[in-house]
Phi, psi and omega in degrees: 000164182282131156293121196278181196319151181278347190263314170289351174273333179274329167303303214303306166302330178268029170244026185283140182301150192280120150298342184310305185276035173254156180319324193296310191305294195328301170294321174270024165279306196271020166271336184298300191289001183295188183241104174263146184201111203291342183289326212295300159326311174304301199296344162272354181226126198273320193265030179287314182286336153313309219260355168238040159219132179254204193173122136258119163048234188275007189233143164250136175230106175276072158300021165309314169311340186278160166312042182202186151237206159305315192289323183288346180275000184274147069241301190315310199280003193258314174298292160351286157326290222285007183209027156062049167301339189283323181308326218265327184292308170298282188309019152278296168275016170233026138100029174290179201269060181298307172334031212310311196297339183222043155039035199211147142285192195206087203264032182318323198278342172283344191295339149261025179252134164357181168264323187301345216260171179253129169201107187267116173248125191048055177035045166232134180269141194266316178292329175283275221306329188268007188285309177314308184300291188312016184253313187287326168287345223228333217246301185320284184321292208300332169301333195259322206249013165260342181102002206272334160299094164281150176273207180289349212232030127098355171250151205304162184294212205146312173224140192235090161250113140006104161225118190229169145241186179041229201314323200288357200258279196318279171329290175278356188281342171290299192279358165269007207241294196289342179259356210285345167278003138249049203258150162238037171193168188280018217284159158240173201232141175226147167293084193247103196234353201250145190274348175308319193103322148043259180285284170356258187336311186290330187277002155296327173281002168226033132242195179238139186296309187273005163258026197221126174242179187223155168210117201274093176272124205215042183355308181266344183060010220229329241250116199303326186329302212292287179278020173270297194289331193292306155322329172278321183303302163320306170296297237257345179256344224242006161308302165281349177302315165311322162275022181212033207012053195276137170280132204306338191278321187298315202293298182323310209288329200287299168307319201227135175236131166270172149201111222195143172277353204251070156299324162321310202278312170306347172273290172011287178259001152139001199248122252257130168354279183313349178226039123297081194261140190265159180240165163237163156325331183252023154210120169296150212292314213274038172236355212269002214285324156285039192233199173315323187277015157265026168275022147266341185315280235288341194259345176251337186232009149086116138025261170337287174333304200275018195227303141351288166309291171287344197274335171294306178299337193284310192317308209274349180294322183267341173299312173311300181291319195227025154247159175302148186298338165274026163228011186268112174342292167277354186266346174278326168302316176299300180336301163342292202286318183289318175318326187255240241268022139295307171256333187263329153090042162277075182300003205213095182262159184213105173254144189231105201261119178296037190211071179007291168335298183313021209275318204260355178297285189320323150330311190293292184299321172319305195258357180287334170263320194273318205286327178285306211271357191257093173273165132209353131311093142339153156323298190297351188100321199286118179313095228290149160220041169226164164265161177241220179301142195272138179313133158248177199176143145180210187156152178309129270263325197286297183289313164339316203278323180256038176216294185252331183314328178291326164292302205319272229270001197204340179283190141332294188276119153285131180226140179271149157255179139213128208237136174241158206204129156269148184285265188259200220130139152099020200285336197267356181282118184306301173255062182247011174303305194295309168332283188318330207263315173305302186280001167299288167336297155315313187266007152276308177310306165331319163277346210271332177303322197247020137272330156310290191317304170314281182252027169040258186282005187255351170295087177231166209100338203255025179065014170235010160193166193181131197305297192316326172276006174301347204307181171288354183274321196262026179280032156291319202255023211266132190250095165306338182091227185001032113013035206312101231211111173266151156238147174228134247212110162275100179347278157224148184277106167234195191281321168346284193291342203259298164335287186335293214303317195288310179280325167318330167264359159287300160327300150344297201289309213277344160319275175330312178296321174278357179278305160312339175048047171224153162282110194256016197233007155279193187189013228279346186309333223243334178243034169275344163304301208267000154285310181293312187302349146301269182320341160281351194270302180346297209290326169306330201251013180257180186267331177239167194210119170200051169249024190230180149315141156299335166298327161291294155348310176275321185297351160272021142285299160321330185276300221273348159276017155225039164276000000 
């Protein structure tokens, strides 16, 4: 569909109904106040872990572990209704202005739709532009991962590193982490994102300048993290050039690919026409991982692969549009996610993935929910008087247990999981007993984790816990329980299944956020830091400094007596 005029479409999106002022909010406030006990549910109802659990394509969700029942959940799905969710989702995916604060759509889900689909935004069809850009990643990858991209000194690339922050980072350094047993070549893909120089330094110390390329991903082309390591890569590559009288234009051409919505500034800054890969205004970094700025994804697990990727997000983009909401994935987890911290005043999420791969997900998922959803503004301007996104965190499932886990299962705070999982692996190892043995294990800890967690001192049969050490001498060893935990359970991990998973928090996000009546496709929290570190950078480099709180002042004295 066409987008319509931009002033109308932003009256048109804040006149979308408030769920806040509807009857359901009222009722799951007092629903809220009940005393839940997650033993109590089960044991009155036998088919509960059935009737709350759903299944799309390659992911199963069980939410049975959550804190509720039927009626809250006809309430959760009555809030949906009560705030035009199905309206708010089609203009999510025909390019409507969802974007109110920065006058835009926020068009992620088309960088996966087919070639065939139709979709017009400002009398531009959106599906050429993003195929085109995905023909030039595809044209770009194949160079590199044939050996036919020479560096200055005439030999083939060998390592390809990526330097971004946030979106331009997380995303693909996660699905290329998550994918890597379907990389086919030796090229290796490396990350660089912290401004310290850090990662940078070390990783220069085990390459080679002439083999090595880089690609600077940057929505804005503008962002110093970014181009502070990208500058340093340049001295470092053009150190060796010289001696091998390699030229700063050759070093640029060779070297180095931008991706950026900014084409000025990548001509700027050095980078040749032809290793220009686009970006648009409607897509957001912690969105982009399907655009261009997945070309190392796509240069280490190959095209076909990374074609793959998307098309598993497109499946859950259309499972999101057109199945019902009590069977739709993502609007019942985002519901899932408003219930516990809004109402039940669960402040604290945890995804805990049973998978190695999966390492880099909670990374992930951390700025993809807080940075979209930690609000405290309405659409409308109006100061919010509810919570809204809950701190997130996690780490692998494994590592968890012997880290955090002991608040999970013994603190204070209440915290929601979420435990993800693959069903198999290792189906393909030739000499897989043992393997195979390993991840059975992993995926026993997993259920056995978020059943404790559910019903603490009431798990008892399985010979690791019993109502008898509850007594008054051991209540050290006392498991409270009602913990609340969805788990979703992956067939198997591909690229297919791994998109699927990846569009599911997204939707997720833009669920919460519409229950909620926030712009989840802004950012404005983040840049008044990076504004004041200008002036603090100024203020560093002069002798004397007294513009500031005295607390910055003096510390910024203190630095400048040992600089």
């Amino acid at each position: 569909m066409k987008q319509n005029d931009s002033k109308d479409d932003h009256k048109h999106a804040k006149n979308y109904n408030s769920a806040r002022h509807s009857a359901h909010w009222q009722q799951l406030q007092q629903l809220a106040d009940k005393r839940w006990s997650l033993a109590s549910l089960f044991a009155q109802d036998e088919t509960r872990a059935t009737r709350f659990s759903v299944e799309s394509g390659a992911l199963y969700m069980d939410f049975s572990k959550q804190c509720l029942d039927e009626t809250v959940l006809s309430h959760l799905l009555g809030l949906a209704d009560s705030c035009d969710l199905s309206a708010r989702i089609q203009a999510l995916l025909q390019g409507a202005m969802v974007n109110t604060s920065e006058e835009r759509a926020a068009l992620h889900t088309a960088l996966r739709l087919p070639e065939t689909a139709k979709l017009q935004v400002d009398e531009q069809n959106v599906v050429a532009d993003v195929h085109r850009s995905l023909a030039q990643v595809a044209r770009l990858s194949e160079r590199v991962r044939t050996g036919t991209w020479r560096g200055f000194s005439g030999k083939a690339i060998t390592d390809v590193v990526n330097i971004g922050v946030g979106g331009s980072d997380l995303g693909p350094l996660m699905a290329t982490t998550a994918l890597d047993e379907w990389a086919d070549t030796d090229i290796e893909v490396h990350f660089v994102s912290n401004m310290d120089g850090t990662q940078l330094d070390n990783l220069l110390k085990h390459l080679n300048p002439e083999t090595t390329l880089f690609i600077i991903s940057s929505k804005s082309f503008g962002t110093i993290d970014t181009l502070s390591n990208a500058k340093t890569a340049l001295s470092w590559l053009l150190a060796t050039a010289k001696l091998v009288a390699g030229t700063e234009d050759s070093v640029l051409r060779r070297h180095f690919i931008g991706i950026s919505a900014n084409s000025d500034k990548m001509s700027a800054w050095g980078i040749h026409p032809e290793h220009q890969l686009q970006l648009w205004d409607w897509v957001g970094g912690r969105f982009s991982l399907w655009s261009a700025i997945g070309l190392a994804t796509a240069i280490r697990i190959g095209m076909p692969s990374f074609k793959a990727l998307l098309a598993g997000a497109h499946s859950m983009d259309e499972h999101f549009a057109q199945t019902d909401f009590g069977q739709n994935l993502p609007v019942l987890l985002g519901l899932l996610a408003v219930w516990n911290s809004t109402f039940l005043q669960v402040h604290a999420h945890t995804v805990l993935p049973y998978d190695g791969r999966l390492s880099y997900l909670p990374s992930y998922l951390t700025q993809l929910e807080m940075e979209s959803n930690g609000k405290s503004v309405t659409q409308h301007g109006d100061h919010i008087d509810y919570d809204t996104c809950p701190i997130l965190w996690g780490e692998i499932g494994s590592n968890a247990q012997h880290a955090f886990y002991q608040l999970l299962h013994q603190g204070t705070q209440h915290v929601s999981c979420d435990f993800i999982a693959c069903v198999r692996r290792y189906s393909d190892k030739v000499h897989n007993a043992s393997l195979q043995q390993q991840h059975e294990l992993s995926l026993a800890n997993c259920l056995a984790q978020s059943r404790v967690l559910a019903f603490g001192n009431d798990a008892v049969g399985d010979g690791i816990l019993d109502n008898k050490i509850a007594v008054d001498a051991d209540k050290y060893k006392h498991y409270r329980g009602n913990q609340p935990s969805t788990t979703i359970l992956i067939d198997e991990l591909t690229p297919q299944s791994l998109g699927a998973l990846i569009a599911l928090y997204e939707h997720k996000v833009y669920v919460m956020a519409s229950i909620w009546d926030i712009n989840p496709f802004d950012q404005w929290g983040v840049e008044m830091g990076k504004q004041m570190a200008e002036s603090v950078y100024v203020a560093m480099q002069q002798e004397a400094s007294d513009q500031f709180d005295s607390s910055t002042d003096q510390l910024l004295q203190h630095i400048k007596r040992f600089s």
